[in-house]
Backbone as JSON Lines, residues from 0, in Angstrom:
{"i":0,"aa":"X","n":[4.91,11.12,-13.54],"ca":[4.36,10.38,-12.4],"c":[4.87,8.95,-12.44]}
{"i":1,"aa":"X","n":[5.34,8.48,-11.18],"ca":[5.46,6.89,-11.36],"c":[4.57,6.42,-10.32]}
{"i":2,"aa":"X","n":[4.13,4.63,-10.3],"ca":[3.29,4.13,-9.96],"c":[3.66,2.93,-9.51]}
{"i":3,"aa":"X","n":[3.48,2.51,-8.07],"ca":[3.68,1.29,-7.53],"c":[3.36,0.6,-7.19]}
{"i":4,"aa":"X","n":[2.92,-0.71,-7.58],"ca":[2.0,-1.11,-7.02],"c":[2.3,-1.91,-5.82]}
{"i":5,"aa":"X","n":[1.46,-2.99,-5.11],"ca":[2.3,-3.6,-4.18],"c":[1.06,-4.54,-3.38]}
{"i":6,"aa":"X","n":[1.37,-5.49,-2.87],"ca":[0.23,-5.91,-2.17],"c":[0.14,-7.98,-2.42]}
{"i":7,"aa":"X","n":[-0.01,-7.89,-3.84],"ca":[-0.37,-8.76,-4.13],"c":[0.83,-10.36,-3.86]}
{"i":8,"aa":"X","n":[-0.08,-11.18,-3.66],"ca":[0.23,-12.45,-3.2],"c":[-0.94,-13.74,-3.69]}
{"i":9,"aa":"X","n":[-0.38,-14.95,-2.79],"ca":[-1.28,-16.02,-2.75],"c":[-2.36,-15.9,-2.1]}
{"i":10,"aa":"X","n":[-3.35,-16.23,-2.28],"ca":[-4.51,-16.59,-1.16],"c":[-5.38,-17.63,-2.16]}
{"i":11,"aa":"X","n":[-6.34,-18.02,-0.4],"ca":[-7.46,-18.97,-1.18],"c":[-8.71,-18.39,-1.17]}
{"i":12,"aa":"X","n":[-9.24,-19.03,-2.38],"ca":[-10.69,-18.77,-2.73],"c":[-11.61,-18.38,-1.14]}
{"i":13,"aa":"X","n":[-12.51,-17.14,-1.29],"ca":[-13.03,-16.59,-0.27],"c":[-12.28,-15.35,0.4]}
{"i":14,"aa":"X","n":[-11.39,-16.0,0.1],"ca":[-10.22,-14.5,0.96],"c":[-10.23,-13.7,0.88]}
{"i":15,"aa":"X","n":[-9.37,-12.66,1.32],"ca":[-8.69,-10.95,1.1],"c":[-7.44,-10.7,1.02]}
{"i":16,"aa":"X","n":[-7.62,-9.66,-0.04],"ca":[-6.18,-8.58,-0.11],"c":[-6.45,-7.63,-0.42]}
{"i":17,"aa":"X","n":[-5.64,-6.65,-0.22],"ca":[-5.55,-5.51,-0.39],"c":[-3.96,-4.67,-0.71]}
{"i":18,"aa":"X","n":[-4.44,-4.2,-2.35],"ca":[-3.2,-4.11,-3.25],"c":[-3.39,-2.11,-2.96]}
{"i":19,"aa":"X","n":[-2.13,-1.76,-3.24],"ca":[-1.41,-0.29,-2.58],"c":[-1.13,-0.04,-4.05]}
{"i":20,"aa":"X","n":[-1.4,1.33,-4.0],"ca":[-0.92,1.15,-5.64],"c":[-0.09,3.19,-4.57]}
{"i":21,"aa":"X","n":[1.18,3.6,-5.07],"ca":[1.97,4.69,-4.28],"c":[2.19,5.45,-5.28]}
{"i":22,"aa":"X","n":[2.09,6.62,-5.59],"ca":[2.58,7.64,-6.74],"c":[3.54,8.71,-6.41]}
{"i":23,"aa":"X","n":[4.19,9.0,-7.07],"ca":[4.93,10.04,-7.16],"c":[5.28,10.68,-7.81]}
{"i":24,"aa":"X","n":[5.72,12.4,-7.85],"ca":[5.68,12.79,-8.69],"c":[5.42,13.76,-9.33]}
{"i":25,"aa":"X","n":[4.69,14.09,-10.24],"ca":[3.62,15.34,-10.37],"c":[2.15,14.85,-10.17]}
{"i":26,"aa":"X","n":[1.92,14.49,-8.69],"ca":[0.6,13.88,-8.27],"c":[-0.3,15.11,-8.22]}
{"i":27,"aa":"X","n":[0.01,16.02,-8.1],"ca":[-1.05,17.25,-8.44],"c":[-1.88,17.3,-9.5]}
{"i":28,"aa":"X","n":[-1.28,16.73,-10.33],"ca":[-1.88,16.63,-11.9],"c":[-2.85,15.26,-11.96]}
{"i":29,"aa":"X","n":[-2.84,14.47,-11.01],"ca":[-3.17,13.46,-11.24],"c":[-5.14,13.5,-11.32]}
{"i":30,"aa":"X","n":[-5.53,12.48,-12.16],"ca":[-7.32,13.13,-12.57],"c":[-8.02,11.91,-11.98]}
{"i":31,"aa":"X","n":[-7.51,10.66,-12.56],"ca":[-8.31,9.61,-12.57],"c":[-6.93,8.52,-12.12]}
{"i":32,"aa":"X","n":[-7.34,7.31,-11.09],"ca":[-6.46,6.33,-11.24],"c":[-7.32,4.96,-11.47]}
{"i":33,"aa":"X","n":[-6.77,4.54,-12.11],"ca":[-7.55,2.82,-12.36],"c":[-6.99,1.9,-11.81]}
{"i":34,"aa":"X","n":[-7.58,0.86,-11.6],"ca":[-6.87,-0.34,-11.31],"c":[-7.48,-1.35,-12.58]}
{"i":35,"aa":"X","n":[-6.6,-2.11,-13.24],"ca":[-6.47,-3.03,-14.4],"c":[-6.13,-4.72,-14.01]}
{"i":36,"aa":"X","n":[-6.14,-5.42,-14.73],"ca":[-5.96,-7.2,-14.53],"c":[-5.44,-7.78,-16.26]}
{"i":37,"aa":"X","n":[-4.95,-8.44,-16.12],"ca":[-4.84,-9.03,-17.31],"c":[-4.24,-10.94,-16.67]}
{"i":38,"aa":"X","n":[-5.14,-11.45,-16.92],"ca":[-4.77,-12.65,-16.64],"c":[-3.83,-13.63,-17.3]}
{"i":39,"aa":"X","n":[-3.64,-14.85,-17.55],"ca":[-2.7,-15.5,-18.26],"c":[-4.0,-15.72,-19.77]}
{"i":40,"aa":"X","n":[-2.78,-15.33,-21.22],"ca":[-4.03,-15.82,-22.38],"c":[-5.46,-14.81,-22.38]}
{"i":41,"aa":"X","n":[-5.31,-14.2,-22.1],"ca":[-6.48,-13.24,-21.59],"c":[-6.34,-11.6,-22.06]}
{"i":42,"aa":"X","n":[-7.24,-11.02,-22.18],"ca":[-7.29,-9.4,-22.95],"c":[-7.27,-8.75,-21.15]}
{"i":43,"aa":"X","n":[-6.67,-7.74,-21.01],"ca":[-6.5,-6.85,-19.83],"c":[-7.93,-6.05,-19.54]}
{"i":44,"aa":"X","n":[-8.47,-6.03,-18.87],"ca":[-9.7,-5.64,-18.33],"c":[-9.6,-4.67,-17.33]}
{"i":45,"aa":"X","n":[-10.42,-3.56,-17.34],"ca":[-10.62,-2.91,-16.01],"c":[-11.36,-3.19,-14.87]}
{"i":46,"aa":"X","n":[-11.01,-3.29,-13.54],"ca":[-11.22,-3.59,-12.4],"c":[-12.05,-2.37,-11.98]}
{"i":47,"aa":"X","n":[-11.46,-1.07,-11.89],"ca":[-12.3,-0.12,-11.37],"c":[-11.68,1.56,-11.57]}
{"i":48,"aa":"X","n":[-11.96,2.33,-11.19],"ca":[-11.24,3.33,-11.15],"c":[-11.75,4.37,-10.22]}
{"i":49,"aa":"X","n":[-10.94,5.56,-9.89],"ca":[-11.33,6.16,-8.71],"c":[-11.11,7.74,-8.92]}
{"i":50,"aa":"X","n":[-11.97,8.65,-8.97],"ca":[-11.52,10.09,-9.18],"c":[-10.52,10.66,-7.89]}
{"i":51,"aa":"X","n":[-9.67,11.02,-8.27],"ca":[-8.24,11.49,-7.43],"c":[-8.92,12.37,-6.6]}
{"i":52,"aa":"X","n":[-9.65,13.24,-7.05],"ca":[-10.26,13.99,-6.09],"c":[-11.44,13.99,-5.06]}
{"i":53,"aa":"X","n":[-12.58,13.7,-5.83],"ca":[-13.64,13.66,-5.48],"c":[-13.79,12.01,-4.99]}
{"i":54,"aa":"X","n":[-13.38,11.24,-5.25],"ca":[-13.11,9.15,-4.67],"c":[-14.1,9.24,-4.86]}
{"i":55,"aa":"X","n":[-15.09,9.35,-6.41],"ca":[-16.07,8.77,-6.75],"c":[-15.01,7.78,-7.62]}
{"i":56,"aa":"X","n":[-16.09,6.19,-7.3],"ca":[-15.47,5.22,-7.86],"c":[-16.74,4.52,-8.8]}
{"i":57,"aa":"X","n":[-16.09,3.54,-9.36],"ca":[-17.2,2.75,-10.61],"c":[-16.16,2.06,-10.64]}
{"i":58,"aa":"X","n":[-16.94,0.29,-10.83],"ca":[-16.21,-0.85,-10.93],"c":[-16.96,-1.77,-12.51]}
{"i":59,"aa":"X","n":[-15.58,-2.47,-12.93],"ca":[-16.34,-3.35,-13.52],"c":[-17.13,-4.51,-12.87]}
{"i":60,"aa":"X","n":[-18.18,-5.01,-13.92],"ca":[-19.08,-5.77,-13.13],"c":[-18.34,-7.18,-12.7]}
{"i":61,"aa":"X","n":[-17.4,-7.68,-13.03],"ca":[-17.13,-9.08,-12.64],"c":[-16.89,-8.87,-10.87]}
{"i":62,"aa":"X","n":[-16.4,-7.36,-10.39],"ca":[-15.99,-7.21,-9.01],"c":[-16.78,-6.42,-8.32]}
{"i":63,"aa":"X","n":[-18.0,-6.09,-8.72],"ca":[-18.77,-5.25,-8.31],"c":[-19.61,-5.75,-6.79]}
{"i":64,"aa":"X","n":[-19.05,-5.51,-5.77],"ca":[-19.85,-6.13,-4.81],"c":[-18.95,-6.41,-3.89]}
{"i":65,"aa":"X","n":[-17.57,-7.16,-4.4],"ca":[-16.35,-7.54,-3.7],"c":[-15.27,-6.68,-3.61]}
{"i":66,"aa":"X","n":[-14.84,-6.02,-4.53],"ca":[-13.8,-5.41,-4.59],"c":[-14.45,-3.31,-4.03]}
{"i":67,"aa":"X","n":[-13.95,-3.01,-3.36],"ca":[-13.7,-1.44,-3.23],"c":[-12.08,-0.68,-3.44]}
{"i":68,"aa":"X","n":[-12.23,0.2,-4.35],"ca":[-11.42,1.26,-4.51],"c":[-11.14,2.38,-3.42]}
{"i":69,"aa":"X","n":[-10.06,2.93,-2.92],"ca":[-10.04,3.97,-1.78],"c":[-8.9,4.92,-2.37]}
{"i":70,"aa":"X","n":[-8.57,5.95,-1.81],"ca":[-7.8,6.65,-1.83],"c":[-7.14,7.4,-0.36]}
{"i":71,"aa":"X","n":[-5.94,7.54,-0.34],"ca":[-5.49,8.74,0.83],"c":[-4.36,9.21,0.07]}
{"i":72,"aa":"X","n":[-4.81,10.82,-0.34],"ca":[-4.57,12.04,-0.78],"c":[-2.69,11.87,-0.24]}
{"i":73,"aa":"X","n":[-3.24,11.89,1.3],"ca":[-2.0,12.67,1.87],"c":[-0.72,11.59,1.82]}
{"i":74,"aa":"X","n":[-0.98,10.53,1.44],"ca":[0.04,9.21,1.23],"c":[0.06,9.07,0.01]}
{"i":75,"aa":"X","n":[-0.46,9.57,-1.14],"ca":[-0.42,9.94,-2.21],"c":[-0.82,8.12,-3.15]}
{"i":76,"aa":"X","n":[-2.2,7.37,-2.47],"ca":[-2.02,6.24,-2.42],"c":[-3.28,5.77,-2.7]}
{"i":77,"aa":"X","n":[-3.31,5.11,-3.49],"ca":[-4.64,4.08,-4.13],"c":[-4.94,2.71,-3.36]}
{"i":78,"aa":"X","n":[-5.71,2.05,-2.75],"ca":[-6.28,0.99,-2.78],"c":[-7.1,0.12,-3.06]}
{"i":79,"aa":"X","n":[-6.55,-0.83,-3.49],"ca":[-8.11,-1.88,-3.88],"c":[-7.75,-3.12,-3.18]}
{"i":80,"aa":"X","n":[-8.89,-2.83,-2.08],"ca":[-9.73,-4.07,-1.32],"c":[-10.43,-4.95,-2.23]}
{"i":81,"aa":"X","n":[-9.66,-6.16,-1.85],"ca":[-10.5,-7.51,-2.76],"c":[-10.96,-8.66,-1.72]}
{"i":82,"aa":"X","n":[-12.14,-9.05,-1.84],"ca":[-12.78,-9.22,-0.67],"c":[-13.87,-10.69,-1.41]}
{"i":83,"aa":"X","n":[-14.04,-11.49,-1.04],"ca":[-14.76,-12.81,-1.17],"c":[-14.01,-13.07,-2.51]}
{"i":84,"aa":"X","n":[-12.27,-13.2,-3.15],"ca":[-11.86,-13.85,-3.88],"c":[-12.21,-15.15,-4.7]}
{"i":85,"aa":"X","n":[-11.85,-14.96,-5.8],"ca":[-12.48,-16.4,-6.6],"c":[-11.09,-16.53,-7.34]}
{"i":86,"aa":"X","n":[-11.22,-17.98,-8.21],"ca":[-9.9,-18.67,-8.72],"c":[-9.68,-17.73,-10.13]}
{"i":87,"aa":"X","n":[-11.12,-17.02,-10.79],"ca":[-10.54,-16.56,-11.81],"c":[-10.68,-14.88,-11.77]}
{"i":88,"aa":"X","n":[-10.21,-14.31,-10.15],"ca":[-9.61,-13.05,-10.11],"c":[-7.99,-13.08,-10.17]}
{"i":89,"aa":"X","n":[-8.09,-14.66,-10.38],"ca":[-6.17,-14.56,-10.43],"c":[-5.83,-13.81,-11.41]}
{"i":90,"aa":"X","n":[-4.04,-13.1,-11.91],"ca":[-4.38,-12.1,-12.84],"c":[-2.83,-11.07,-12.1]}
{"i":91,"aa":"X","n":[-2.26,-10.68,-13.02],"ca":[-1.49,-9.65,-12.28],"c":[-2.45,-8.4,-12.21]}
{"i":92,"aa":"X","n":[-2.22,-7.56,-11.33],"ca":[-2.98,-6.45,-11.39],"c":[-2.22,-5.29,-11.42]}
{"i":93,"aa":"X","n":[-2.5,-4.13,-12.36],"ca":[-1.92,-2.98,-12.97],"c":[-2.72,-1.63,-12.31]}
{"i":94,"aa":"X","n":[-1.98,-0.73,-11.77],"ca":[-2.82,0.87,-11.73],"c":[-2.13,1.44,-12.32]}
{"i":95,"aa":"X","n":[-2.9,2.8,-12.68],"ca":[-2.47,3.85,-14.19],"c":[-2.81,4.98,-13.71]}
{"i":96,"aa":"X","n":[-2.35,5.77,-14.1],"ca":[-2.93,7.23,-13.46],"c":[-3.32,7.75,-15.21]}
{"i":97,"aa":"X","n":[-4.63,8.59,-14.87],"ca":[-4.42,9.37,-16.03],"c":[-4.66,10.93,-15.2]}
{"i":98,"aa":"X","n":[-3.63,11.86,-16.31],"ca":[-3.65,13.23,-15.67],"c":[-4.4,14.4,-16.14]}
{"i":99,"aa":"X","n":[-4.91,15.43,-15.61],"ca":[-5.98,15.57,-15.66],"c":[-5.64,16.57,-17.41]}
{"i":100,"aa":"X","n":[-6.96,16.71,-17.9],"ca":[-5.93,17.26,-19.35],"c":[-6.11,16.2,-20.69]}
{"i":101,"aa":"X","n":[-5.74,14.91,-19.95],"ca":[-5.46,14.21,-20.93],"c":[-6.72,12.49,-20.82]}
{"i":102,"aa":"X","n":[-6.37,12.06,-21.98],"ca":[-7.61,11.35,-22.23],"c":[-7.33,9.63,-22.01]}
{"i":103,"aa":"X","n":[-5.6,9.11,-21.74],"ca":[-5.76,7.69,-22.06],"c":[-5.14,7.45,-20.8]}
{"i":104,"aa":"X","n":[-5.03,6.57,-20.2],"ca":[-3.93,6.42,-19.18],"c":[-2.19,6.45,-19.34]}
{"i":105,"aa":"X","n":[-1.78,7.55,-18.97],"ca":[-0.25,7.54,-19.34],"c":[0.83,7.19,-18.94]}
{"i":106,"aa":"X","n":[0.6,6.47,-17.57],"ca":[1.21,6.09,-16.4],"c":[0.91,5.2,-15.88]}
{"i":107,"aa":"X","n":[1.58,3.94,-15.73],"ca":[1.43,2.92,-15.51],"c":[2.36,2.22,-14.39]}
{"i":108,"aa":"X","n":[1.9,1.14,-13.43],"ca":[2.71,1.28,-12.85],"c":[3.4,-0.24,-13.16]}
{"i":109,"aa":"X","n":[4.23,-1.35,-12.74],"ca":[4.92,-2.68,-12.98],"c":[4.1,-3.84,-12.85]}
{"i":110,"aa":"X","n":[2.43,-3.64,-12.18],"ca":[1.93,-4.77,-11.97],"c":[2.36,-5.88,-10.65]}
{"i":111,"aa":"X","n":[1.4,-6.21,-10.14],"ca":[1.49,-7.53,-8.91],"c":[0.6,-8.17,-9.55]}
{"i":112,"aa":"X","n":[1.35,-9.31,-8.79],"ca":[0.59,-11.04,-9.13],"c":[-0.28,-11.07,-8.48]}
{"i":113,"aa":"X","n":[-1.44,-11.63,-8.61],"ca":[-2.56,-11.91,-7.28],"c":[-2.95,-13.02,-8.07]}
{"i":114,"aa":"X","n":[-2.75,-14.64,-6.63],"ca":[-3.04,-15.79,-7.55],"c":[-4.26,-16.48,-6.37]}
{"i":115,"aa":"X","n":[-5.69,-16.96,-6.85],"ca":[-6.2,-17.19,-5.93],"c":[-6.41,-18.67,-6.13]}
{"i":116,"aa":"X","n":[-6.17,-19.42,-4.97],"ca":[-5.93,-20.87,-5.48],"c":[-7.36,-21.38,-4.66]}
{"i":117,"aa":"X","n":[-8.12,-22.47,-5.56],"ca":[-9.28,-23.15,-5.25],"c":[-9.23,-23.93,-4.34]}
Protein backbone atom coordinates (compact mmCIF):
# COMPACT_ATOMS: atom_id res chain seq x y z
CA UNK A 1 0.00 0.00 0.00
CA UNK A 2 1.27 3.55 -0.52
CA UNK A 3 0.01 6.69 1.16
CA UNK A 4 -0.38 10.32 0.26
CA UNK A 5 -0.85 12.73 1.94
CA UNK A 6 -1.70 16.24 0.79
CA UNK A 7 -3.49 19.26 1.94
CA UNK A 8 -1.41 20.91 4.24
CA UNK A 9 -0.31 24.59 4.24
CA UNK A 10 -0.19 28.01 6.13
CA UNK A 11 -3.06 29.31 7.96
CA UNK A 12 -3.95 31.50 10.94
CA UNK A 13 -4.92 30.69 14.29
CA UNK A 14 -8.89 29.93 14.21
CA UNK A 15 -8.81 28.58 10.76
CA UNK A 16 -9.31 25.45 8.53
CA UNK A 17 -7.83 22.73 6.58
CA UNK A 18 -8.41 19.87 5.43
CA UNK A 19 -5.52 17.25 4.78
CA UNK A 20 -6.33 14.12 1.98
CA UNK A 21 -4.44 11.42 2.89
CA UNK A 22 -4.96 8.84 -1.08
CA UNK A 23 -3.99 5.08 -0.98
CA UNK A 24 -3.17 2.70 -3.24
CA UNK A 25 -2.68 -0.46 -3.72
CA UNK A 26 -3.73 -3.45 -1.84
CA UNK A 27 -6.49 -1.11 -0.22
CA UNK A 28 -8.65 -4.15 0.29
CA UNK A 29 -6.51 -5.17 3.01
CA UNK A 30 -6.56 -2.02 4.50
CA UNK A 31 -8.05 -2.24 8.62
CA UNK A 32 -7.33 0.90 10.33
CA UNK A 33 -5.88 4.39 9.00
CA UNK A 34 -4.45 7.01 11.41
CA UNK A 35 -3.57 10.28 11.12
CA UNK A 36 -0.16 11.24 13.22
CA UNK A 37 1.82 14.87 13.99
CA UNK A 38 5.13 15.19 15.12
CA UNK A 39 6.07 18.71 15.65
CA UNK A 40 9.54 20.44 15.66
CA UNK A 41 11.72 18.86 19.07
CA UNK A 42 8.70 17.00 19.88
CA UNK A 43 7.70 12.98 20.26
CA UNK A 44 5.05 12.14 17.25
CA UNK A 45 1.59 11.83 18.63
CA UNK A 46 -1.62 10.49 17.36
CA UNK A 47 -4.24 12.78 16.03
CA UNK A 48 -6.93 10.19 15.40
CA UNK A 49 -7.73 7.20 13.53
CA UNK A 50 -10.56 5.81 11.50
CA UNK A 51 -11.82 2.12 10.88
CA UNK A 52 -11.57 1.60 6.94
CA UNK A 53 -14.67 0.05 7.14
CA UNK A 54 -17.04 0.70 9.57
CA UNK A 55 -15.58 5.06 9.89
CA UNK A 56 -15.80 4.51 13.48
CA UNK A 57 -13.32 7.14 14.56
CA UNK A 58 -11.52 8.11 18.10
CA UNK A 59 -9.34 11.13 18.44
CA UNK A 60 -6.67 12.16 20.63
CA UNK A 61 -7.71 14.56 23.22
CA UNK A 62 -5.61 17.68 22.29
CA UNK A 63 -8.14 17.66 18.89
CA UNK A 64 -11.07 16.31 20.19
CA UNK A 65 -13.84 18.72 19.35
CA UNK A 66 -11.93 20.40 16.33
CA UNK A 67 -10.57 18.05 14.25
CA UNK A 68 -12.95 15.14 12.37
CA UNK A 69 -11.68 12.10 10.56
CA UNK A 70 -13.76 10.92 7.24
CA UNK A 71 -13.37 8.47 4.79
CA UNK A 72 -14.60 7.77 0.94
CA UNK A 73 -14.17 4.08 0.23
CA UNK A 74 -14.68 4.68 -3.44
CA UNK A 75 -11.69 7.41 -3.78
CA UNK A 76 -9.84 5.19 -1.71
CA UNK A 77 -9.28 8.42 0.65
CA UNK A 78 -8.87 9.61 4.23
CA UNK A 79 -9.64 13.01 5.61
CA UNK A 80 -8.92 15.10 8.41
CA UNK A 81 -10.86 18.26 8.87
CA UNK A 82 -9.03 20.66 11.18
CA UNK A 83 -11.23 23.20 12.29
CA UNK A 84 -10.73 26.21 15.08
CA UNK A 85 -6.69 25.81 14.55
CA UNK A 86 -4.21 26.84 17.22
CA UNK A 87 -0.30 27.81 16.94
CA UNK A 88 0.66 24.53 18.59
CA UNK A 89 -1.28 22.18 15.99
CA UNK A 90 1.61 23.29 13.84
CA UNK A 91 3.45 19.95 13.10
CA UNK A 92 3.91 17.97 9.86
CA UNK A 93 1.17 15.58 9.71
CA UNK A 94 1.61 11.74 8.82
CA UNK A 95 -1.26 8.92 7.83
CA UNK A 96 -0.46 5.14 8.12
CA UNK A 97 -2.52 2.48 7.19
CA UNK A 98 -2.45 -0.57 9.22
CA UNK A 99 -3.69 -3.84 7.39
CA UNK A 100 -6.00 -5.86 8.61
CA UNK A 101 -4.04 -9.06 10.16
CA UNK A 102 -1.50 -7.09 11.46
CA UNK A 103 -0.82 -5.10 14.63
CA UNK A 104 1.56 -1.82 14.04
CA UNK A 105 1.16 0.59 11.34
CA UNK A 106 3.09 -0.57 8.23
CA UNK A 107 2.49 2.04 5.83
CA UNK A 108 3.19 5.25 6.01
CA UNK A 109 2.75 7.90 3.96
CA UNK A 110 5.68 11.31 3.34
CA UNK A 111 3.94 13.70 5.69
CA UNK A 112 2.58 17.57 5.08
CA UNK A 113 3.51 20.60 6.85
CA UNK A 114 0.63 22.31 8.55
CA UNK A 115 1.98 25.63 10.10
CA UNK A 116 -0.54 27.70 12.08
CA UNK A 117 0.70 31.16 12.59
CA UNK A 118 -0.65 33.38 15.72
Amino acid sequence: VQLQASGGGLVQAGGSLRLSCTASGRTFSIYVVGWFRQAPGKERDTVGVIDWRSAITSYGDSVKGRFTISRDIARNTVFLQMNSLKPEDTAVYYCAAKMAGEISYGYWGPGTLVTVSS
